[in-house]
C-alpha positions as CSV (number, residue, x, y, z in Angstrom):
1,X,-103.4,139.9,50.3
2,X,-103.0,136.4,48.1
3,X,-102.0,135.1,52.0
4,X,-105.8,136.5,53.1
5,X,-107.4,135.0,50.1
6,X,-105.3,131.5,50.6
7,X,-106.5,131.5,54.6
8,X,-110.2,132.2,54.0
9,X,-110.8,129.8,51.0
10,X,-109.3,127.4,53.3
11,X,-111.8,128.4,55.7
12,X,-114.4,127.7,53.9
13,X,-113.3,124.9,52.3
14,X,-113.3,123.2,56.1
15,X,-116.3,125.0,56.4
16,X,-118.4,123.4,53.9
17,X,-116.7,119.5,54.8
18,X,-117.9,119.9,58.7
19,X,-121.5,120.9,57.4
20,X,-121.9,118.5,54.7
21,X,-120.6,115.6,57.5
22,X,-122.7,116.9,60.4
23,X,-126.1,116.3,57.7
24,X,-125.2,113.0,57.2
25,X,-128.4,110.7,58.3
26,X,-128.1,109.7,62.3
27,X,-129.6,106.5,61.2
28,X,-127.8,105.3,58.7
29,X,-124.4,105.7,60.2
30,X,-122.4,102.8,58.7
31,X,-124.7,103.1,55.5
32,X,-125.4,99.2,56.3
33,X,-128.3,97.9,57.1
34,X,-128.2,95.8,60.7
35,X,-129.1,92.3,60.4
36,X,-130.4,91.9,63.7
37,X,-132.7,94.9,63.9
38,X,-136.2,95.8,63.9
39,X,-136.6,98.4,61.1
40,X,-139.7,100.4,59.5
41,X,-139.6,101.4,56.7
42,X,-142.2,104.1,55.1
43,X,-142.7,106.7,53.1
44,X,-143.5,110.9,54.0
45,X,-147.1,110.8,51.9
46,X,-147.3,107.1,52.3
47,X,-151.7,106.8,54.2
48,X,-150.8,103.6,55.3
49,X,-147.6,104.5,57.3
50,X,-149.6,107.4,58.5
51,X,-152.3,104.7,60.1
52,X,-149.2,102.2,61.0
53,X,-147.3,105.3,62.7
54,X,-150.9,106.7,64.4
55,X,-151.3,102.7,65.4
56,X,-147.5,102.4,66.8
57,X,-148.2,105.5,69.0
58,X,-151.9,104.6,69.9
59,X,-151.2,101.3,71.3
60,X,-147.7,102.9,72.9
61,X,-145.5,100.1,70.6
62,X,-143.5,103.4,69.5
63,X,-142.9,103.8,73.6
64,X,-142.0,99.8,74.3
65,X,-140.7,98.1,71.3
66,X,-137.4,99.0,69.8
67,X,-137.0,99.7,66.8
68,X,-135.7,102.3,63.5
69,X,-138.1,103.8,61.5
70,X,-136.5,105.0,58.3
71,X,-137.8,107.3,55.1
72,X,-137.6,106.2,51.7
73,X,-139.3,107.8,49.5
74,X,-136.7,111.0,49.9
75,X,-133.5,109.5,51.7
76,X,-131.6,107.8,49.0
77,X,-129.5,106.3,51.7
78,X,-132.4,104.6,53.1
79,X,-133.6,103.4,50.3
80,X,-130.0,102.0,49.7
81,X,-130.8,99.8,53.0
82,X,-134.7,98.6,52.2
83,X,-133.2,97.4,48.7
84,X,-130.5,95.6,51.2
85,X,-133.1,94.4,53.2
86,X,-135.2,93.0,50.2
87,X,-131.7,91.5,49.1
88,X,-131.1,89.4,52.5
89,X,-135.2,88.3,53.2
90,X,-134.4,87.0,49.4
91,X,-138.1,88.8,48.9
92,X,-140.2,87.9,45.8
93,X,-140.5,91.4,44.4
94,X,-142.9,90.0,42.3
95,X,-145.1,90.4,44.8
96,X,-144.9,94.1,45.5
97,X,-142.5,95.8,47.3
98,X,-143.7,99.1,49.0
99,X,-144.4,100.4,52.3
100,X,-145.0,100.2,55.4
101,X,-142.2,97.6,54.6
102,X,-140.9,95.7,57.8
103,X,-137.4,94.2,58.4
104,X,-137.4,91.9,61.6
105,X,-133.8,90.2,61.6
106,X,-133.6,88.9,58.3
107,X,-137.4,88.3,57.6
108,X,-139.8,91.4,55.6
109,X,-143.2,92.4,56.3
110,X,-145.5,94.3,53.8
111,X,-148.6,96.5,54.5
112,X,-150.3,97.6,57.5
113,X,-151.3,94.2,58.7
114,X,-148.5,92.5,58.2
115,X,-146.7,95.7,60.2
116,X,-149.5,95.5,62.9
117,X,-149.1,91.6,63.7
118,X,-145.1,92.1,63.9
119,X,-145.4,94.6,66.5
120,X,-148.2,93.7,68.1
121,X,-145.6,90.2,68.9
122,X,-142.9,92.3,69.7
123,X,-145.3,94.4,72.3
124,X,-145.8,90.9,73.9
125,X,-142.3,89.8,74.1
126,X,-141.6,93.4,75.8
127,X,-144.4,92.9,78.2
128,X,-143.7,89.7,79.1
129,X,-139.6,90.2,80.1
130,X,-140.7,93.1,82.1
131,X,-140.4,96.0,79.7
């Protein structure tokens, strides 16, 4: 019987490890952020990352440009990684820091506009190598 008990705590002990790895974030793998990436940041409730998100998919950027799109305002881990990214752009956060927030290989990007122009280059450098 204590045998039985021993075996199925075990169980679920390995249980409960293989579930809590297999929820970890696809995206934020390493847990750093990738200083050569293209990376969008925004927020669930956030209107103007619904407008940058309807944009992206409008003017098929979301299709042709490459590039992570990451939550903040609920995944702690990504939030880990935009404070990174605000860290190694050396960002005045004086200035604000919310989202849409854009991190282009070392360089950040705030608000819609900002967002827009970046991708809007990045659609052209796609186009023009054939993308």
């Amino acid at each position: 019987m204590f045998i039985g008990i021993l075996i199925s705590v075990f169980i679920l002990g390995a249980t409960s490890i293989v579930y809590l790895i297999s929820q970890k974030s696809p995206t934020t793998d390493t847990g750093k952020l990738d200083k050569n990436a293209l990376i969008y940041f925004y927020g669930t409730t956030c209107p103007h990352c619904t407008e940058l998100s309807k944009y992206l998919t409008e003017q098929g950027i979301d299709k042709k440009v490459s590039y992570q799109k990451l939550e903040v305002y609920e995944n702690k881990e990504n939030q880990a990684l935009l404070q990174e990214a605000v860290d190694v752009c050396k960002f005045d956060v004086s200035k604000g820091v919310g989202v849409p927030f854009i991190f282009d290989k070392g360089n950040c990007y705030v608000g819609t506009e900002e967002a827009k122009k970046i991708f809007n280059e990045k659609l052209q450098e796609a186009s023009a190598s054939g993308n």
